[in-house]
N, C-alpha and C positions, 0 to 999 in steps of 0.2 A: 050459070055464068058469072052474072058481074059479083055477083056476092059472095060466091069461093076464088073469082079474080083476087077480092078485096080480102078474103081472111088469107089464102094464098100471102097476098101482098102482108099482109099485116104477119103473119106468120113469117116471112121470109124479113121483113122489118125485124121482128120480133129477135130469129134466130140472127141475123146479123149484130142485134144489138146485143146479145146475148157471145155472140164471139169475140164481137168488140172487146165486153167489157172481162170476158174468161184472156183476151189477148195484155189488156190493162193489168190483171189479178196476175199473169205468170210474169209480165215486165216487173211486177211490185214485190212477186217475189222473190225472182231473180234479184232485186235491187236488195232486198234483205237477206238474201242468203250472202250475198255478195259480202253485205254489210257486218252479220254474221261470222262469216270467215274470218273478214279484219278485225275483228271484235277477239276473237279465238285467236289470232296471231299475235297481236297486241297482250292478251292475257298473258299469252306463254310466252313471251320475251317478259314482261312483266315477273311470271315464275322463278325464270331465269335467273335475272337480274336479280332480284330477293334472295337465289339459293346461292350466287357468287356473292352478295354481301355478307347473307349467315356466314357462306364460307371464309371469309378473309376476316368478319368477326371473331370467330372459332380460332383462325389461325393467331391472328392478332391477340386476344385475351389470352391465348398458351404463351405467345414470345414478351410478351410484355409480364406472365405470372415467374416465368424463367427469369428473366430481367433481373425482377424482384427478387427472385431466390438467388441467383447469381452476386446480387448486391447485396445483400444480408449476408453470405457465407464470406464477401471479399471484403465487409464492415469485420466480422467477427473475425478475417483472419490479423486485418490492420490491429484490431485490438490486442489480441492474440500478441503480436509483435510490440507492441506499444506495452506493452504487461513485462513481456519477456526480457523487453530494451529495459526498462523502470528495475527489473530485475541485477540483469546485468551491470548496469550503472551502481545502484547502492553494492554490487557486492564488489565492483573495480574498487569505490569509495571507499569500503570497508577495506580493502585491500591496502588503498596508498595510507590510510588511516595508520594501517598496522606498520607499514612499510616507513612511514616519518616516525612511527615509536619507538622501532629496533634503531632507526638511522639517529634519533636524537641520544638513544641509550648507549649506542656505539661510540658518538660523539663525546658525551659525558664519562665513558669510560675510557675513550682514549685521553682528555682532559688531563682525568684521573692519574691516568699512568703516564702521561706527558708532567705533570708537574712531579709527582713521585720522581720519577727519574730524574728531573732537574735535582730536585730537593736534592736527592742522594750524590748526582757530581756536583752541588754547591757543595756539601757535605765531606766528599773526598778530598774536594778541591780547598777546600777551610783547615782539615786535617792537613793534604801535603802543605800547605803552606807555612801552617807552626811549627810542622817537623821541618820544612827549610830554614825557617827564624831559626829555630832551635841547634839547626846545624852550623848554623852561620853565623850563631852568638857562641857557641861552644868553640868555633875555628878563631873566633878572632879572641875569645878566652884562652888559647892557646897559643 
């Protein structure tokens, strides 16, 4: 009787306390699987995020190495031009150089033959003059 009532009881204690605490165990692990999950969601936006930064790293270190290339090749073509102008200049220079040497030698020879030529009508002009004296002492001689 009273003493299978009592193990009864204490057994049905027992098993109850024993549901209780398996009802506690699946609530805690519900709470961590739950926990769990978010833990997992979290990581893989995390992954995420890390593979769009690699990614816009990767991108960004290419357009900025072009940049760089792009700038070194439009350096070396300014120079390039800056050579070529340096060039052009001394060779215009050489040029008006040569260009004042013919103009000053032109100059000095037409000089030249601008006073020749006077020389020569003083010269004609000295001659008719005596041969007029000389006509016109000869006329009044007569």
């Amino acid at each position: 009787g009273r003493g299978q009532d009592q193990e009864a009881l204490k057994k049905a204690a027992e098993e109850a306390a024993a549901e209780a605490h398996r009802r506690e165990l699946m609530i805690r692990v519900k709470r961590l699987k739950m926990s769990c999950d978010a833990e997992e969601k979290q990581f893989n936006l995390f992954l995420q995020e890390r593979e769009k930064i690699n990614y816009f790293w990767i991108v960004e270190k290419k357009t900025l190495q072009e940049k760089q290339a792009e700038l070194r090749n439009k350096t070396r073509e300014l120079q390039d031009l800056q050579e070529r102008q340096q060039i052009e200049i001394k060779m215009f220079q050489q040029r008006l150089k040569h260009l004042r040497y013919h103009e000053q030698d032109e100059i000095v020879e037409l000089k030249t033959d601008a006073e020749t030529a006077l020389k020569l009508q003083e010269d004609q002009h000295r001659v008719a003059e005596a041969e007029l004296k000389k006509d016109k002492r000869a006329k009044m001689a007569t």
